[in-house]
C-alpha positions as CSV (number, residue, x, y, z in Angstrom):
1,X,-13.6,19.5,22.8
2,X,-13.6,18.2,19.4
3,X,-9.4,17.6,19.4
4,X,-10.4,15.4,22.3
5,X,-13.3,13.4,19.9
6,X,-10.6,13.1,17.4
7,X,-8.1,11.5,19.9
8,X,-11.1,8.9,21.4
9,X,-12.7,7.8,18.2
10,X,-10.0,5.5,16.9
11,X,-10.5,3.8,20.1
12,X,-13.5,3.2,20.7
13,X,-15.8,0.4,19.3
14,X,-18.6,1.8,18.9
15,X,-21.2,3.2,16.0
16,X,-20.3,7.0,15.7
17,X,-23.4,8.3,17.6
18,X,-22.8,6.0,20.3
19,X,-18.8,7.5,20.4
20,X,-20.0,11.2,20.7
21,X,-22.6,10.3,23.3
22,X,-19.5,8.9,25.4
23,X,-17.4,11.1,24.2
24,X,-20.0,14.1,25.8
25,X,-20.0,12.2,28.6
26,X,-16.3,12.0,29.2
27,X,-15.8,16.0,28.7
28,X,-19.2,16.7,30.5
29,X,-17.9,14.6,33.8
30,X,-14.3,16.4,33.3
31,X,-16.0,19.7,32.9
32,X,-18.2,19.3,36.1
33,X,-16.4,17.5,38.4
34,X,-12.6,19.0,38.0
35,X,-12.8,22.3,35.6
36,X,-15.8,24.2,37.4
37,X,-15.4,22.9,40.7
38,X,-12.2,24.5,40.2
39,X,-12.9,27.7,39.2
40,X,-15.7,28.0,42.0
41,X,-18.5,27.3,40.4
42,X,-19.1,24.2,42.1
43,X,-20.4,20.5,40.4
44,X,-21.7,21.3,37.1
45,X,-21.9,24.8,37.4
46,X,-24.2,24.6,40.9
47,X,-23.3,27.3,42.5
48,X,-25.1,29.8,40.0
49,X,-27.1,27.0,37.6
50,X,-30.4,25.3,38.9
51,X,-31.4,21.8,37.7
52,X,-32.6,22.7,34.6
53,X,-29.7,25.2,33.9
54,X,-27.4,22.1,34.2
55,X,-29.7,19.6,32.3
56,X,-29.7,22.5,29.4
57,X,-25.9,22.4,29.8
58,X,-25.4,18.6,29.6
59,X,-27.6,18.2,26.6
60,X,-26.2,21.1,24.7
61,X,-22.9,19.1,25.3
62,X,-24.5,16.2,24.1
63,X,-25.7,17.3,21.1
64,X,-22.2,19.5,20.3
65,X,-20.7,15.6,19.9
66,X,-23.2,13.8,18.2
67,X,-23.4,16.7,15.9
68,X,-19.5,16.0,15.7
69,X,-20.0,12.7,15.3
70,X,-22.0,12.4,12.2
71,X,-20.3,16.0,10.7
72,X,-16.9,13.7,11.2
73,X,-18.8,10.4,9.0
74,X,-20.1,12.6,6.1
75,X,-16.6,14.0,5.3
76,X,-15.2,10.6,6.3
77,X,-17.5,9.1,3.4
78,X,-17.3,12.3,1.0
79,X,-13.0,11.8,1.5
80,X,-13.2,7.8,1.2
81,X,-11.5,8.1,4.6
82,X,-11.8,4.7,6.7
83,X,-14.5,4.9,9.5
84,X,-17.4,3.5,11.3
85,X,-20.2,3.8,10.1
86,X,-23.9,5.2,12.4
């Protein structure tokens, strides 16, 4: 998941908070709609997860990339790499 932040970043023209919500929301669709449908667990997981299971699961993804996000700006700014900034 986060090789796949690293390949969308660059690309997208956003604050860094705002990439890894959309970037969580790209591998959360991906996740629920192709991977565990797949697999036979059904859309997000639905065939053993209730609601709140797969509200838990999105927001944990969520938080994973934002997390990501602003882990990615601090080294960014400790390296003098170029970046966005929040």
């Amino acid at each position: 998941m986060a090789v796949v932040y690293a390949i969308v970043r660059p690309w997208i023209g956003l604050r860094l908070v705002a990439i890894g919500i959309w970037a969580a929301l790209l591998i959360w669709l991906l996740n629920s709609a192709v991977v565990l449908p797949a697999i036979g667990e059904g859309f997000a997981g639905s065939r053993h997860l209730e609601l709140a299971g797969m509200a838990m699961f999105a927001t944990f993804h969520t938080a994973f990339f934002v997390l990501l996000a602003l882990w990615d700006q601090m080294l960014r700014s400790a390296m003098n790499w170029p970046g966005r900034s929040f």
